[in-house]
C-alpha positions as CSV (number, residue, x, y, z in Angstrom):
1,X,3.3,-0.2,42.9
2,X,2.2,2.6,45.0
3,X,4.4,4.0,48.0
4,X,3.7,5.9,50.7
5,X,5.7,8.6,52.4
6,X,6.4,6.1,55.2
7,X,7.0,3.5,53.4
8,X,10.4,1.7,54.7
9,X,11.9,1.4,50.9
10,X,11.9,5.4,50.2
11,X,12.9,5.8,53.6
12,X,16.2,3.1,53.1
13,X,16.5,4.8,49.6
14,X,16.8,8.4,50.9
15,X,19.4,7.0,53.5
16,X,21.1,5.3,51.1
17,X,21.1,8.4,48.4
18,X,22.3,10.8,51.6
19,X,25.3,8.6,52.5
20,X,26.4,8.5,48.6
21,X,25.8,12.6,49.2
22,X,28.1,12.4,51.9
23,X,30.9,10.4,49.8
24,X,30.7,12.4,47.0
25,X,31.0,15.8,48.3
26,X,33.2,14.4,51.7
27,X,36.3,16.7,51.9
28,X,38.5,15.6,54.2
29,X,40.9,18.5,55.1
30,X,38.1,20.7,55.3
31,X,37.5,19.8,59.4
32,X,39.2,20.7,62.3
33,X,39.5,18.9,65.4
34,X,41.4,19.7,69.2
35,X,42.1,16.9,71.3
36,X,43.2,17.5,75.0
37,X,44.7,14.3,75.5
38,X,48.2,14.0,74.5
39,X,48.7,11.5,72.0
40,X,51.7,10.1,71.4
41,X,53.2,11.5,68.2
42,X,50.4,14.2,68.2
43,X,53.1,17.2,66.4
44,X,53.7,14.4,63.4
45,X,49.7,14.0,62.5
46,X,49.5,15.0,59.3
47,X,45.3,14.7,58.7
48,X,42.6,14.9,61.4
49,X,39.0,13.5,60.5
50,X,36.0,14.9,62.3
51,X,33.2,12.7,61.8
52,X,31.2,13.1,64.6
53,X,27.7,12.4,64.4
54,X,28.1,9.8,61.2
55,X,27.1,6.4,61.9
56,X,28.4,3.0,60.1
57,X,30.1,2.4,57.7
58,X,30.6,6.3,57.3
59,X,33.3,6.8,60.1
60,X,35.4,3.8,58.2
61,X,34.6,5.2,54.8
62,X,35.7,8.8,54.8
63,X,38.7,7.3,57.1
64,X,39.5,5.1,53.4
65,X,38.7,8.2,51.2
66,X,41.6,10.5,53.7
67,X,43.7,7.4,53.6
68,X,43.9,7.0,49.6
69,X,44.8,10.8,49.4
70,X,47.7,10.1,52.0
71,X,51.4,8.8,51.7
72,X,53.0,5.9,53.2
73,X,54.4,7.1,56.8
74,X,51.7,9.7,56.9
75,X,49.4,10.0,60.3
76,X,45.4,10.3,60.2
77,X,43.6,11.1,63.6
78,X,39.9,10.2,63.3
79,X,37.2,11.4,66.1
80,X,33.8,9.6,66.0
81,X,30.9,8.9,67.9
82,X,30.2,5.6,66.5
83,X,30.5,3.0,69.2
84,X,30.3,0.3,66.0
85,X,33.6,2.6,65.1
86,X,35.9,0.6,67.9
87,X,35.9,-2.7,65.9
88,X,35.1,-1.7,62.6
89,X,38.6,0.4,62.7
90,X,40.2,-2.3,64.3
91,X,39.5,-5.0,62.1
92,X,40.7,-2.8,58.9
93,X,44.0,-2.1,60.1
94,X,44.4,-5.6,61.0
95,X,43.4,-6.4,57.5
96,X,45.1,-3.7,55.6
97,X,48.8,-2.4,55.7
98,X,47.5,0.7,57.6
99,X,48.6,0.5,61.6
100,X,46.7,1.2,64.5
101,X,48.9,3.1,66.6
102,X,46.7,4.5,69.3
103,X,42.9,4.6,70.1
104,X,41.5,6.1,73.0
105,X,37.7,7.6,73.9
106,X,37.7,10.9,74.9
107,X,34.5,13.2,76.1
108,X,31.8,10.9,74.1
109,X,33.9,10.3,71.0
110,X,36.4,7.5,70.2
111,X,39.4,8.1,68.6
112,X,42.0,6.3,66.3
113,X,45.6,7.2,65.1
114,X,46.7,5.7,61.7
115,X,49.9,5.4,60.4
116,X,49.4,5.0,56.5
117,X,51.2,1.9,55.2
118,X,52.2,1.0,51.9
């Protein structure tokens, strides 16, 4: 089978190899992030989560990868601008041990608070 450049499987395949990229070289206490609104608890967040700009399921993803490197009681603030983000984040805390404590848009970008569970 001969494909083009165009073609809709090499393009699905690159965005598929880039968002394995993206998991495999993801750091996340490499970024930095200033929120103006004051969150409740905001001194006790241990890890903030820039992923601006990533679209589903990336947001969600890299929020698991920080999460697994986490304790229990820990706090994770994660900034998006995935409007897909506000129930994808929702539905995992409400099916994992993790807690939502606070989520709240801000400038363009939603935000979420976890509190790592057990």
């Amino acid at each position: 089978m001969n494909f083009s450049i165009s073609s809709p499987y090499i393009v699905e395949l690159k965005l598929q190899l880039r968002a394995y990229c993206d998991l495999l070289t993801f750091d996340p206490f490499r970024f930095e992030l200033t929120v103006s609104r004051n969150v409740s608890g905001m001194a006790e967040i241990d890890v903030v989560l820039d992923v601006v700009g990533l679209s589903c399921p990336m947001p969600l993803l890299k929020a698991k990868q920080a999460l697994n490197k986490m304790t229990a009681g820990q706090q994770l603030l994660v900034k998006t601008t995935d409007p897909g983000s506000v129930r994808d984040f929702k539905s995992f805390t409400d099916l994992s041990s993790n807690q939502l404590l606070e989520n709240f848009e801000e400038d363009g970008c939603y935000c979420y608070l976890i509190l790592k569970g057990d």
